[in-house]
C-alpha atoms as a printed R data frame, in Angstrom:
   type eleno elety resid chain resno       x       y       z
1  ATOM     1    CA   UNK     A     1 -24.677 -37.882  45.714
2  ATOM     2    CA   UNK     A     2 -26.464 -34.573  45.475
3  ATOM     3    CA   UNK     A     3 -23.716 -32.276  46.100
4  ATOM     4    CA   UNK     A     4 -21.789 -34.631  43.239
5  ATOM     5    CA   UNK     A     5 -24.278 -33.888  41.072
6  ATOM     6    CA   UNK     A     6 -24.049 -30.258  41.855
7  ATOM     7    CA   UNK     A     7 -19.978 -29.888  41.762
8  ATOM     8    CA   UNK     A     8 -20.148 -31.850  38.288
9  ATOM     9    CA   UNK     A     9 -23.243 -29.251  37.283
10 ATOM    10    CA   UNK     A    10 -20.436 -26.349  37.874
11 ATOM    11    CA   UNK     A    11 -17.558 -28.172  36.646
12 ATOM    12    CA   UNK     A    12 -19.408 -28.715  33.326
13 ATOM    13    CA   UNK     A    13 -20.517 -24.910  33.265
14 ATOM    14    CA   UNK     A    14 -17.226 -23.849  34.260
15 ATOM    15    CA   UNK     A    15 -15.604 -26.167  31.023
16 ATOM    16    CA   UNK     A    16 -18.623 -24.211  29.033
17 ATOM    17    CA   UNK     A    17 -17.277 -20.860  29.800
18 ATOM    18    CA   UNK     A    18 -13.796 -21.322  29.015
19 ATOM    19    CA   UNK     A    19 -14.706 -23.247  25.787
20 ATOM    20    CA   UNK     A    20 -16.717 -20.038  24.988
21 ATOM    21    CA   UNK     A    21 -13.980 -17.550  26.076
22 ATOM    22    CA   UNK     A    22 -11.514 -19.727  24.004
23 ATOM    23    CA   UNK     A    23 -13.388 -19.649  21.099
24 ATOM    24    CA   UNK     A    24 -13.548 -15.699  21.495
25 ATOM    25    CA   UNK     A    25  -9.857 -15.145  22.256
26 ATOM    26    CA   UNK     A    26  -8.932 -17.788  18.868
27 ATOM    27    CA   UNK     A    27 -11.043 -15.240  16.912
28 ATOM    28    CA   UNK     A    28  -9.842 -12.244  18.401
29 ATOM    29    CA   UNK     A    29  -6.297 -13.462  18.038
30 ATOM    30    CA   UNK     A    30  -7.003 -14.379  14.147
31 ATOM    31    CA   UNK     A    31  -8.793 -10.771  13.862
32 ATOM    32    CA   UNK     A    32  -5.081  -9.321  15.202
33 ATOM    33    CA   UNK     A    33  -2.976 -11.604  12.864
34 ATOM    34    CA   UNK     A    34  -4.944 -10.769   9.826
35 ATOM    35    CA   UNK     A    35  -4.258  -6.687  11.026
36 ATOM    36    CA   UNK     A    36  -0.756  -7.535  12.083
37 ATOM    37    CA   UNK     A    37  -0.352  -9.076   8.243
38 ATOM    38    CA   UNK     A    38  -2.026  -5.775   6.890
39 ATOM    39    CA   UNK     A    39  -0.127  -3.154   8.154
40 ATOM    40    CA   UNK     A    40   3.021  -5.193   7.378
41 ATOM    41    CA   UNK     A    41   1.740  -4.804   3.746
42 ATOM    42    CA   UNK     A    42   1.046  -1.370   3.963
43 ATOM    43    CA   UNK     A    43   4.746  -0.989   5.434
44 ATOM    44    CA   UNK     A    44   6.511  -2.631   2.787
45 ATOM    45    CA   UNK     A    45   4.458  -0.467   0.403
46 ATOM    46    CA   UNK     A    46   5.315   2.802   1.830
47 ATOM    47    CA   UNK     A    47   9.036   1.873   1.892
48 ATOM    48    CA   UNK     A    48   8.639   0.858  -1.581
49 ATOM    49    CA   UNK     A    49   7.093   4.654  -2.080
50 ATOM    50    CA   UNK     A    50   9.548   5.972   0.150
51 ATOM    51    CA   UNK     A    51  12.462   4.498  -1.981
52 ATOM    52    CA   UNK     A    52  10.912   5.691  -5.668
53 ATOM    53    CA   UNK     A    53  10.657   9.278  -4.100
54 ATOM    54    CA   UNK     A    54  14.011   8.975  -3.116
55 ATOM    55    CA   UNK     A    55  15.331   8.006  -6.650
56 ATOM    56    CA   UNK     A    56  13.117  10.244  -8.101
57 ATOM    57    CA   UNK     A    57  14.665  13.304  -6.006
58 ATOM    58    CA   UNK     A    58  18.160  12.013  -6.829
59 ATOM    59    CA   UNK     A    59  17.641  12.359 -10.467
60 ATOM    60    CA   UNK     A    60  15.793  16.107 -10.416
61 ATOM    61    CA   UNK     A    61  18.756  16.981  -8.318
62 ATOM    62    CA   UNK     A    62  20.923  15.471 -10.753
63 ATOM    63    CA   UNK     A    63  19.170  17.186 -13.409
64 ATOM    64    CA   UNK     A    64  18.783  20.347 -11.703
65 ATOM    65    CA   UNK     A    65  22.785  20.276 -11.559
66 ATOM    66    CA   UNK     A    66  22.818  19.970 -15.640
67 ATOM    67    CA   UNK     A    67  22.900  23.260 -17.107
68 ATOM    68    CA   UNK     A    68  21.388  23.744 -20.995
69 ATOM    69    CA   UNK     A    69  23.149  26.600 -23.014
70 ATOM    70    CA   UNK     A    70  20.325  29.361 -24.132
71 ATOM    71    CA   UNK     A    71  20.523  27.797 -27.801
72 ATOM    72    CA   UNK     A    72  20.114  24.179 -27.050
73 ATOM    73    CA   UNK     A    73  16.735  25.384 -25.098
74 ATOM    74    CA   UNK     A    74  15.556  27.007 -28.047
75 ATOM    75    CA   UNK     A    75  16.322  23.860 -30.081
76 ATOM    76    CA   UNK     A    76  14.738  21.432 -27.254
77 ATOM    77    CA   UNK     A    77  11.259  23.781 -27.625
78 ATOM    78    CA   UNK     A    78  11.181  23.845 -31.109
79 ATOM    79    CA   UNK     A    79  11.625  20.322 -31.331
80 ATOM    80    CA   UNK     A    80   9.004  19.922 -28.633
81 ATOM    81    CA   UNK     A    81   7.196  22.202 -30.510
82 ATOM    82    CA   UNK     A    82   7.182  20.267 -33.506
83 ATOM    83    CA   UNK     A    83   6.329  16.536 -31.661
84 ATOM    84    CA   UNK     A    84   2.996  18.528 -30.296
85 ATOM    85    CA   UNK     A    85   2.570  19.581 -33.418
86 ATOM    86    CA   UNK     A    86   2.443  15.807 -35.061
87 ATOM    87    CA   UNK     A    87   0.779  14.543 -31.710
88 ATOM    88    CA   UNK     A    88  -1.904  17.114 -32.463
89 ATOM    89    CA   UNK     A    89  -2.442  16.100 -36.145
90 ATOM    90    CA   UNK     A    90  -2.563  12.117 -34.972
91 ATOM    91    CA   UNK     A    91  -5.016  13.055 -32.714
92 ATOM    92    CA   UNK     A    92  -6.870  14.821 -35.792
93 ATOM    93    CA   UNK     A    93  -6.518  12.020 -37.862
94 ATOM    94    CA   UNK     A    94  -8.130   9.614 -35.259
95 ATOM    95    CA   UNK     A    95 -11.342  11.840 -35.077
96 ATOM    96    CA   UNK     A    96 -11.738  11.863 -38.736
């Protein structure tokens, strides 16, 4: 009866342990979804990033390709001229 007593003494130890390392690996594997879930965010932002970049090269190369005659670029500054110009005195306006 002793030694029963003693197996079912390790038995419930051993039971103990594995509960315990159960418990560990559950969190540990939660820990790693949680990261796995993260980074697969991060991904589908950088693609996201990756894609605007690549639109956004398409058009300057696009617009690099259009060529302005020396007189329309005189008219685009002076009309840019003259938007900074009413920007500037809205701007005054609100300080007043």
């Amino acid at each position: 009866m002793d030694s029963n007593s003693l197996l079912i003494s390790e038995i419930k130890l051993k039971v103990l342990k594995l509960l315990n390392q159960n418990k560990k690996l559950t969190t540990s594997n939660m820990e790693l979804q949680n990261e796995v879930n993260e980074l697969r965010m991060n991904l589908e932002i950088k693609k996201n990033k990756i894609e605007q970049l690549e639109d956004n090269n398409k058009i300057i190369k696009l617009a690099s390709e259009i060529q302005v005659s020396n007189s329309e670029k005189k008219q685009l500054k002076s009309e840019l001229t003259d938007k900074i110009k009413l920007i500037d005195d809205c701007i005054k306006m609100l300080g007043e």
